[in-house]
TORPA-684419 format. One record per residue: residue number from 0; residue in one letter; x, y, z of N, C-alpha, C in turn. Coordinates in nm, 4 decimals. Each point is the difference from the previous one (the first is absolute). Example, Ala and Ser with C-alpha at 12.3 -4.5 7.8 and 13.67 -1.06 7.14 Angstrom:
REM TORPA-684419
<0, "a", <1.3190, -0.5690, 0.7800>, <-0.0890, 0.1190, 0.0000>, <0.0900, 0.1200, 0.0000>>;
<1, "s", <-0.0350, 0.1050, -0.0720>, <0.0820, 0.1190, 0.0060>, <-0.0770, 0.1090, 0.0730>>;
//
This chain:
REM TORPA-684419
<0, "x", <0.8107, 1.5271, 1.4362>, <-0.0350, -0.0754, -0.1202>, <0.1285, -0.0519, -0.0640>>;
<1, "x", <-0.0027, -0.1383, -0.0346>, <0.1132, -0.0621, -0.0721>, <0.0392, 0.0506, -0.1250>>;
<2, "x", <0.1108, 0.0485, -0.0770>, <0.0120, 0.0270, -0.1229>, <0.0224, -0.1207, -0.0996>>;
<3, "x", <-0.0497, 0.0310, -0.1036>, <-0.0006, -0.1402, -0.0864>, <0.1475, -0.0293, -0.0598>>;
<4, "x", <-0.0039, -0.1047, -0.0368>, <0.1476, -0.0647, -0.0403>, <0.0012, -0.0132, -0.1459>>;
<5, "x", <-0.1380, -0.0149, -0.0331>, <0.0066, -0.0141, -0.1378>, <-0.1121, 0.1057, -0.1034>>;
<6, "x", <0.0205, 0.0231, -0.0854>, <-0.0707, 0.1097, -0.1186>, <-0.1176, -0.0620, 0.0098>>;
<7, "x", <-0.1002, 0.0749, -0.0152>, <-0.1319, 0.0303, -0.0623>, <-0.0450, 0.0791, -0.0924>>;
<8, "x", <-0.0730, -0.0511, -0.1049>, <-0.0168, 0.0415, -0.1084>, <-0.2018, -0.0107, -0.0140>>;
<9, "x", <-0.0436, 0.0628, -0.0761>, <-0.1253, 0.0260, -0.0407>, <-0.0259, -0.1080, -0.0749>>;
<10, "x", <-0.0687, -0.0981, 0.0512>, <-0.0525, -0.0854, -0.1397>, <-0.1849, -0.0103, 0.0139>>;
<11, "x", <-0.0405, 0.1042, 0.0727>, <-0.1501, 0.0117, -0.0415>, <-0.0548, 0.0035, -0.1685>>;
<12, "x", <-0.0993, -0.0951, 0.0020>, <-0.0777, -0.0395, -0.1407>, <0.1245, -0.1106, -0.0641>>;
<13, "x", <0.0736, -0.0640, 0.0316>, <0.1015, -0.0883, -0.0469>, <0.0329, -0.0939, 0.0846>>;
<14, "x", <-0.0841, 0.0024, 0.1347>, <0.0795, -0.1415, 0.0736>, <-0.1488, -0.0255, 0.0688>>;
<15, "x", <-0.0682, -0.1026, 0.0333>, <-0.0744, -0.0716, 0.1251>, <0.0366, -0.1050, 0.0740>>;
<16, "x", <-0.0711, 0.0532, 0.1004>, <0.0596, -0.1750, 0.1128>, <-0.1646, -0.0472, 0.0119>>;
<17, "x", <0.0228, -0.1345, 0.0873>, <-0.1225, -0.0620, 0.0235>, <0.0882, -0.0732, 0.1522>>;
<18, "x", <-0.1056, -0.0344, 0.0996>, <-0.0054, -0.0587, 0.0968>, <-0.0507, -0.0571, 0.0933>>;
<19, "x", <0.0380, -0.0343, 0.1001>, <-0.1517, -0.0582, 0.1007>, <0.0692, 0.1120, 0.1281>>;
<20, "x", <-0.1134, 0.0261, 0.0990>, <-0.0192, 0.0790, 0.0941>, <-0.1033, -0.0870, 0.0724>>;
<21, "x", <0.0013, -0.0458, 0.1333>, <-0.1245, -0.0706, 0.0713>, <-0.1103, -0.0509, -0.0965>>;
<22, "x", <0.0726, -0.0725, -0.0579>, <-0.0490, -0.1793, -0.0650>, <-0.1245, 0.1254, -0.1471>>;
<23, "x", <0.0589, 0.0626, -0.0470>, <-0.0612, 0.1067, -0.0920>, <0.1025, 0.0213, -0.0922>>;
<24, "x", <-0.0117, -0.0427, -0.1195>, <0.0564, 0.0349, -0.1161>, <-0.0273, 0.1028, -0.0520>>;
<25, "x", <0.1373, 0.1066, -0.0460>, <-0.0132, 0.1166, -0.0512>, <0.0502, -0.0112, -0.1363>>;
<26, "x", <-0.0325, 0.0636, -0.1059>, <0.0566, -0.0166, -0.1867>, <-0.0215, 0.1651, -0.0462>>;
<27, "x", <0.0854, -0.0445, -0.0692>, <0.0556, 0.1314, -0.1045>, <-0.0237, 0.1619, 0.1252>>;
<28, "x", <0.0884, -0.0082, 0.0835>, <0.0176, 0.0932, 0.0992>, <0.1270, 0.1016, -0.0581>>;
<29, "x", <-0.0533, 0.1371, -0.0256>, <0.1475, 0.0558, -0.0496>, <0.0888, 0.0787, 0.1027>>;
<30, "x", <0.1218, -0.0462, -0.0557>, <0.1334, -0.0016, 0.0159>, <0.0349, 0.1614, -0.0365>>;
<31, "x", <0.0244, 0.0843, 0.0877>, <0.0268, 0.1490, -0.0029>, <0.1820, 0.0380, -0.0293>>;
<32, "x", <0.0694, -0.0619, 0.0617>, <0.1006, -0.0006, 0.0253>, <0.0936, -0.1097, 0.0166>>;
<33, "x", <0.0906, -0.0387, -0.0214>, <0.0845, -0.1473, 0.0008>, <0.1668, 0.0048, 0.0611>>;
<34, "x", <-0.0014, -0.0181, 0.0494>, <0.1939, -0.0805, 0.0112>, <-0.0149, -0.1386, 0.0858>>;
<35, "x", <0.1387, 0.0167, -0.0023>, <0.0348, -0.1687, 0.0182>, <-0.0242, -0.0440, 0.0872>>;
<36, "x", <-0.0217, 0.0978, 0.1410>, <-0.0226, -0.1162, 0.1102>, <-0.2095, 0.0717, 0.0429>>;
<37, "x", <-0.0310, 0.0624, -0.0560>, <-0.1546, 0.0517, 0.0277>, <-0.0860, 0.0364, -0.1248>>;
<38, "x", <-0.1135, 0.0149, 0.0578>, <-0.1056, 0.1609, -0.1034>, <-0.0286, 0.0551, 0.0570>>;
<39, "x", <-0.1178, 0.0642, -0.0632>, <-0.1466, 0.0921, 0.0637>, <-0.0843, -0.0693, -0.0785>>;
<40, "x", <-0.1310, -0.0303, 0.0251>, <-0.0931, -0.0726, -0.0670>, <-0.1073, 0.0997, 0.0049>>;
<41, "x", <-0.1007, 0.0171, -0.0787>, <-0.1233, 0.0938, 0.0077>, <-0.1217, -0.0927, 0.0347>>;
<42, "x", <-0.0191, -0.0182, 0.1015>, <-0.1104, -0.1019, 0.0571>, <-0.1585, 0.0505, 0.0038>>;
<43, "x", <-0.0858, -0.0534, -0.0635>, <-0.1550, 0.0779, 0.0158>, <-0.0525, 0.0042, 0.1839>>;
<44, "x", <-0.0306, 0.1079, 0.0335>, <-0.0593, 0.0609, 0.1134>, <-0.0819, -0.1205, 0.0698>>;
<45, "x", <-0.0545, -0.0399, -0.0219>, <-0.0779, -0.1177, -0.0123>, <0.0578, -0.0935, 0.1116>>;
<46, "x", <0.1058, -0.0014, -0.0372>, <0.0921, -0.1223, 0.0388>, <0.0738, 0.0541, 0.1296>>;
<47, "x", <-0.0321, 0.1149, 0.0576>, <0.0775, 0.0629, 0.0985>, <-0.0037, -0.0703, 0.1293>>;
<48, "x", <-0.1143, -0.0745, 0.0855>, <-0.0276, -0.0431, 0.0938>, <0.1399, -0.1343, -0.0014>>;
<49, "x", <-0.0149, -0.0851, -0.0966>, <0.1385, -0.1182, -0.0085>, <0.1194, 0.0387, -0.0116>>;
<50, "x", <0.0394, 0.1212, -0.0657>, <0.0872, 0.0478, 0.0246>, <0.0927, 0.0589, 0.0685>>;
<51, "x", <0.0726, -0.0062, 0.1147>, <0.1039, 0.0433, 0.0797>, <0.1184, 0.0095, 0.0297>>;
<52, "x", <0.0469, 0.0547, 0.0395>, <0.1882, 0.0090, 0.0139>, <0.0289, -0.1272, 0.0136>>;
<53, "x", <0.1262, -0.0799, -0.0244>, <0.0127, -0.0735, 0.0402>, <-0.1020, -0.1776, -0.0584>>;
<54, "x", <-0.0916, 0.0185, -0.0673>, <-0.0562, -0.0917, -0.0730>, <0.0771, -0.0659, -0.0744>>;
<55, "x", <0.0074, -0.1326, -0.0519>, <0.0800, -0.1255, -0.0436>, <-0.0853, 0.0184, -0.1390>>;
<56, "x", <0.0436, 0.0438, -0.1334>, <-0.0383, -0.0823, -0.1512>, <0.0369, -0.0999, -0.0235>>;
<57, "x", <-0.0852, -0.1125, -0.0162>, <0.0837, -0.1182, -0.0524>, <-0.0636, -0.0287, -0.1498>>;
<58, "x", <0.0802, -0.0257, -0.0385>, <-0.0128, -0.0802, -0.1471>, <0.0312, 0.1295, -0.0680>>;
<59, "x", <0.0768, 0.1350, 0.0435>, <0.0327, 0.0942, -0.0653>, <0.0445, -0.0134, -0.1805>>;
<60, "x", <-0.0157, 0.0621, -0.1266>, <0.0703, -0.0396, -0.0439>, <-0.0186, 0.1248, -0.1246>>;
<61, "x", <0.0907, 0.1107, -0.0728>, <0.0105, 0.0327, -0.0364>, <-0.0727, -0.0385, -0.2020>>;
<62, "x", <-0.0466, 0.0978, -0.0390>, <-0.0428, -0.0302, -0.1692>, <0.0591, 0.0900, -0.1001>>;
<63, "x", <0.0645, -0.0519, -0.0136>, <0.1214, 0.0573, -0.1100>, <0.0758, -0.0621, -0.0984>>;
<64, "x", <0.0173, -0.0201, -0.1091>, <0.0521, -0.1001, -0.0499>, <0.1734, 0.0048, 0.0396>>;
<65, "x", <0.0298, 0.1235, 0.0292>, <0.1236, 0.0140, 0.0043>, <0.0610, -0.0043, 0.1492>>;
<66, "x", <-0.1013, -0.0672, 0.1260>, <0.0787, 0.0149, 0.1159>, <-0.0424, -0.1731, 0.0443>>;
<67, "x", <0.0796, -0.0396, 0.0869>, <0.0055, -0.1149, 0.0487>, <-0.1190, -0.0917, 0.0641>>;
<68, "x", <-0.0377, -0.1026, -0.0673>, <-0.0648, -0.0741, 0.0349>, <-0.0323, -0.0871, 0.0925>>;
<69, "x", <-0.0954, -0.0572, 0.0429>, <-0.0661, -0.0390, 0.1383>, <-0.0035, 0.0377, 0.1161>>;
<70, "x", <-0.0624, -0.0484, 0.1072>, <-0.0948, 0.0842, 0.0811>, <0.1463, 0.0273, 0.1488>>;
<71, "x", <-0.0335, 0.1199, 0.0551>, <0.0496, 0.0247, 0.1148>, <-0.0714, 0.0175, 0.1334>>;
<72, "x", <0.0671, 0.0165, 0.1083>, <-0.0651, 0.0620, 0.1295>, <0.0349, 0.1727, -0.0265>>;
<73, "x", <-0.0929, 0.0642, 0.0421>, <0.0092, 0.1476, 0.0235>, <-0.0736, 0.0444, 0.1285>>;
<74, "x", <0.0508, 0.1105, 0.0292>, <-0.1362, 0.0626, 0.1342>, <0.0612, 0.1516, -0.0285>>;
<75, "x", <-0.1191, 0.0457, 0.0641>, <-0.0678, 0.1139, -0.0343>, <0.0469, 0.1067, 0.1048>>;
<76, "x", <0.0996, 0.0989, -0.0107>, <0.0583, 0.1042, 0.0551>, <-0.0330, 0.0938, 0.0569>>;
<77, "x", <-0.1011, 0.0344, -0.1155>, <-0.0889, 0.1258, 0.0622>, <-0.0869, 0.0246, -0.0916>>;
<78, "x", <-0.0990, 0.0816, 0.0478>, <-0.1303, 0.0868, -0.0835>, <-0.0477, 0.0652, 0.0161>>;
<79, "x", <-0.0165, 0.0674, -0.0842>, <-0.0477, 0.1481, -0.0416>, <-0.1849, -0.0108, -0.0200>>;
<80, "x", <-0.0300, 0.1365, 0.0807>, <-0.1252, 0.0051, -0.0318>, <-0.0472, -0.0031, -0.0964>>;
<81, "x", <-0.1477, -0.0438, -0.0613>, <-0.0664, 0.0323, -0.1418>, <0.0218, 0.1482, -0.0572>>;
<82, "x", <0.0656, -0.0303, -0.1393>, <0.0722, 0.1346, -0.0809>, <-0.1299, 0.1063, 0.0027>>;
<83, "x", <0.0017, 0.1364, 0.0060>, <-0.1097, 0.0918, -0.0785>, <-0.1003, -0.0741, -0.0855>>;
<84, "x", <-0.0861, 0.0022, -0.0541>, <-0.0956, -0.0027, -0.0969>, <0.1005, -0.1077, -0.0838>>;
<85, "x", <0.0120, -0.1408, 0.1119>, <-0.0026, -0.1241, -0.0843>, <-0.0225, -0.0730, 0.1327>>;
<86, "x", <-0.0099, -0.1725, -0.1048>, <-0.0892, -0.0638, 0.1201>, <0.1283, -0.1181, 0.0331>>;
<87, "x", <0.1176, 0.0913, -0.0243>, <0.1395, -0.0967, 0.0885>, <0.0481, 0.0259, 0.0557>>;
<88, "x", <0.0699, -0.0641, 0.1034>, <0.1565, 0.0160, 0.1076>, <0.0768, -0.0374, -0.0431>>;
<89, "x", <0.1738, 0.0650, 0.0353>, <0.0958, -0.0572, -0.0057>, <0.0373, -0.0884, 0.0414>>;
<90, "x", <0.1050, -0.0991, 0.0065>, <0.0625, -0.1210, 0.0884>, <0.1388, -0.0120, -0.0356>>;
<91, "x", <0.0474, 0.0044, 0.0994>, <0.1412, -0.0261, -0.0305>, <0.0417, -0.1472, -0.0102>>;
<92, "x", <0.0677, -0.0558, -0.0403>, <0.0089, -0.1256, -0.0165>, <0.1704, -0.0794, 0.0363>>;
<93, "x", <0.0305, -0.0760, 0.0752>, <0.1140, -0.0562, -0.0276>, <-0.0192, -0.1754, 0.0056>>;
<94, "x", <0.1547, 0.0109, -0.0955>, <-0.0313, -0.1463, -0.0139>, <0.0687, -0.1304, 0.0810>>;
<95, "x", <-0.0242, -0.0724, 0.0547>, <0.0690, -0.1151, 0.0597>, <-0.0046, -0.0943, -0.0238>>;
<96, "x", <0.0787, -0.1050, 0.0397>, <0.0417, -0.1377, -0.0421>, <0.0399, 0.0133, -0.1738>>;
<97, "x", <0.0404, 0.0870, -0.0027>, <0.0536, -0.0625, -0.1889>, <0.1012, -0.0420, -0.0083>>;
<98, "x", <-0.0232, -0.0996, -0.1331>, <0.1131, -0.0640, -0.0145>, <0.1193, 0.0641, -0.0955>>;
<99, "x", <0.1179, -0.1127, 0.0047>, <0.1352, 0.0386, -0.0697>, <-0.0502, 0.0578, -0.0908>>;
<100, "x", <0.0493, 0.0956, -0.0398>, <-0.0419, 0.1067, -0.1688>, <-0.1066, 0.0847, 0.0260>>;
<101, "x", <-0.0791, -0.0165, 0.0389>, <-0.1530, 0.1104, 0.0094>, <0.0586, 0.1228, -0.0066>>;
<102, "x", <0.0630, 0.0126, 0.1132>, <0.0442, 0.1622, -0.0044>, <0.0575, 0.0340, -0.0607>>;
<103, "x", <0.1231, -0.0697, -0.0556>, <0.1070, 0.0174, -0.0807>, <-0.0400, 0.0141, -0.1191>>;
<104, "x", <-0.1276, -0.0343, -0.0650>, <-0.1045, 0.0046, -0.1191>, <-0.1045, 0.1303, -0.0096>>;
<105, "x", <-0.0139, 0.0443, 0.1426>, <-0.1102, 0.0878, 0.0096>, <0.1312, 0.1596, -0.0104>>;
<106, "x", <0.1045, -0.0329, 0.0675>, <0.0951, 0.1656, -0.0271>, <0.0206, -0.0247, -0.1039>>;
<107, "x", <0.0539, -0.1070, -0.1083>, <0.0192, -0.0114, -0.1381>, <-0.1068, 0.1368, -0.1007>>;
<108, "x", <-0.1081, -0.0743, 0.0596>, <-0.1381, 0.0532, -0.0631>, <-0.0423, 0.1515, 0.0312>>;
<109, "x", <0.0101, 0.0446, 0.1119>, <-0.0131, 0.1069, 0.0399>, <0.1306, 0.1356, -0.0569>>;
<110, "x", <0.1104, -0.0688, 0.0006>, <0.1206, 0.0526, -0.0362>, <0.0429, 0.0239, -0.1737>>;
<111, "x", <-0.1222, -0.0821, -0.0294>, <-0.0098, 0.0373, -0.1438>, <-0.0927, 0.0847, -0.0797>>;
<112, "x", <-0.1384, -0.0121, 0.0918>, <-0.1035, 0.1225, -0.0205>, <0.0866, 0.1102, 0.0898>>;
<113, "x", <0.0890, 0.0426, 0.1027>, <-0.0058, 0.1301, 0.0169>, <0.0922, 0.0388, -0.1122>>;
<114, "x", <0.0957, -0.0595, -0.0524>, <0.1298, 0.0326, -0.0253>, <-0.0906, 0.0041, -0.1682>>;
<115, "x", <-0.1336, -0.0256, -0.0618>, <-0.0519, 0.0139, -0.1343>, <-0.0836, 0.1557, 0.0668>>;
<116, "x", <-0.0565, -0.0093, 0.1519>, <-0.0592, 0.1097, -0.0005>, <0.0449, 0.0897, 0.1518>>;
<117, "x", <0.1121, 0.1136, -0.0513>, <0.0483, 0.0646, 0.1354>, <-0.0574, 0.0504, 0.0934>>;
<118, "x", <-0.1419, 0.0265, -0.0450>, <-0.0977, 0.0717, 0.0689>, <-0.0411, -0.0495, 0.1338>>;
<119, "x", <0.0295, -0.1490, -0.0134>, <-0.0842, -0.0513, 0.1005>, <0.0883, 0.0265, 0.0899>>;
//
């Protein structure tokens, strides 16, 4: 397993993405975890059959007032079975094709919630 390059921080109940997956728009999908170059997304069970390693998000795009705007490419890393006594999976998420600043905006952001909260 690759080790990450960049921090992750907790921004569950404070961040959503929205996207398309095989011509299917997804909205207000939460955002478990964040850094600069990935997530984890909490995806409803539901949705498990479209979902696979290696799957293309397009029109990715983070809801936050405080992280960078318009849409990216992402695909989907890995996933986790449906949690205990809930009706979601995990997804790991990374992001591709971004442009100049994205990332450089998203460690900004991340580097300022851990460094307000050490815990994470």
């Amino acid at each position: 397993m690759d080790k990450r390059q960049h921090t992750r921080v907790t921004v569950e109940n404070q961040c959503k993405a929205r996207f398309q997956l095989g011509g299917q728009q997804y909205n207000n999908i939460i955002v478990r975890n964040l850094g600069a170059e990935g997530c984890c997304i909490q995806m409803p069970s539901k949705n498990l059959d479209s979902l696979k390693e290696k799957s293309t998000l397009d029109n990715w795009e983070l809801i936050h007032p405080s992280l960078p705007k318009g849409s990216i490419k992402a695909r989907v890393v890995w996933c986790r079975g449906q949690e205990p006594r809930t009706d979601f999976i995990e997804t790991g998420v990374q992001f591709l094709d971004v442009p100049a600043g994205y990332t450089r905006d998203l460690d900004k952001y991340v580097t300022t919630l851990n460094t307000s909260n050490p815990s994470n």
